[in-house]
PLY file of the C-alpha trace (Angstrom):
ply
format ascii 1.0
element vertex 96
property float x
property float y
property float z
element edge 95
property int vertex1
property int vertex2
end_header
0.00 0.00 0.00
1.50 3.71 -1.10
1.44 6.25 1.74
0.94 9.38 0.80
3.74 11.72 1.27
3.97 15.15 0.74
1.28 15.17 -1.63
2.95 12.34 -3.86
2.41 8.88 -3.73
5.00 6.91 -2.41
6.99 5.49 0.02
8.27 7.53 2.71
11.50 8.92 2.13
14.36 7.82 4.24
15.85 9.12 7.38
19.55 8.61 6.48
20.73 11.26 4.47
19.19 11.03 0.95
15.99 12.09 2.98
14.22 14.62 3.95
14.42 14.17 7.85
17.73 16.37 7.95
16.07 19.40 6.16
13.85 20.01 9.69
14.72 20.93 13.36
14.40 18.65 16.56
11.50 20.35 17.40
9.51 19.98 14.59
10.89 16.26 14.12
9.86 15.97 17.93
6.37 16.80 16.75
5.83 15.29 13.93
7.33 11.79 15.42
4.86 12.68 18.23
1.56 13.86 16.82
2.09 12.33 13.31
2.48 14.22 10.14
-1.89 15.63 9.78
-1.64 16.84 13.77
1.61 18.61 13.54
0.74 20.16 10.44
-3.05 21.30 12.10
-1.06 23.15 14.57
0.60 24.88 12.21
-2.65 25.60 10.17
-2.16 23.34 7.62
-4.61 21.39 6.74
-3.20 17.78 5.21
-3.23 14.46 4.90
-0.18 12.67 6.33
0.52 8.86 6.49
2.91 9.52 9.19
1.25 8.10 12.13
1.73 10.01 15.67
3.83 7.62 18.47
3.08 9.85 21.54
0.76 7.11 22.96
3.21 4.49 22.24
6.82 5.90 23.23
7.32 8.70 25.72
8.96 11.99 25.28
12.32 10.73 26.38
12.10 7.62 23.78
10.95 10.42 20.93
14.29 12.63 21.69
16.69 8.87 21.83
15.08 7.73 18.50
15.77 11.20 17.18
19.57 11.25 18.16
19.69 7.68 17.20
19.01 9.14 13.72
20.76 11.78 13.61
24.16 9.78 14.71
24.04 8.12 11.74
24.27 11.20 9.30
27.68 12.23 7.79
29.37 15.15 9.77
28.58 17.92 6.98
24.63 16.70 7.53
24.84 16.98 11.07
25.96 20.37 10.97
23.48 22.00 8.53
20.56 20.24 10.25
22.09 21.69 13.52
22.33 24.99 12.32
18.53 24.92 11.49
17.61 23.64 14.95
19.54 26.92 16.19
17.23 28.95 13.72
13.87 27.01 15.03
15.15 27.36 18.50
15.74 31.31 17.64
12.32 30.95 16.58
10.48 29.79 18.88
12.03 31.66 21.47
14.22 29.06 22.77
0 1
1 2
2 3
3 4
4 5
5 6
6 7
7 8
8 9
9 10
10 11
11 12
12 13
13 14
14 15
15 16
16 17
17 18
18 19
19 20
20 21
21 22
22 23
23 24
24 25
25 26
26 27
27 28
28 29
29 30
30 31
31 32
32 33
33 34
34 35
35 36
36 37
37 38
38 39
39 40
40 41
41 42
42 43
43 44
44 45
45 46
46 47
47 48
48 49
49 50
50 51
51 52
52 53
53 54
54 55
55 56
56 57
57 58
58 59
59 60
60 61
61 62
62 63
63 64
64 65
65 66
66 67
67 68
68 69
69 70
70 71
71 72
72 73
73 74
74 75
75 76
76 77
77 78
78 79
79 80
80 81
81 82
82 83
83 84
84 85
85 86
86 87
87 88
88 89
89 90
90 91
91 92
92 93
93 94
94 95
């Protein structure tokens, strides 16, 4: 069955780095691991269909931010630091 992906029909990309995962900051990879992809977007006024399922009832916060790192270990270095750089600029952002 295709899950539909950012408006295209598909698999979901990957999370290493050919994906899209790196392109967003923890906190909005907190959410949308969270919530799942049709919540987070709601709170951001978006109105979507997502088939990435929330895990917030399933994993707790702490699990969320381990799977995340987990993820993000396994970039290359030059990843790693442009993704960083835009969790600086969310952080900035939301007042962090």
């Amino acid at each position: 069955m295709a899950v539909l992906w950012r408006g295209w029909s598909g698999a979901a990309p990957p999370h290493d780095h050919t994906g899209y995962t790196w392109h967003h900051g923890d906190a909005l990879l907190f959410t949308y691991t969270k919530l799942g992809g049709a919540e987070a977007l709601a709170q951001q006024g978006v109105e979507s269909e997502s088939g990435m399922p929330g895990f917030g009832d399933n994993l707790s916060d702490q699990e969320i931010w381990n799977i995340i790192s987990y993820i993000e270990s396994k970039w290359p270095d030059r990843i790693r630091e442009i993704q960083a750089t835009r969790t600086e600029a969310e952080q900035m952002q939301l007042g962090n």
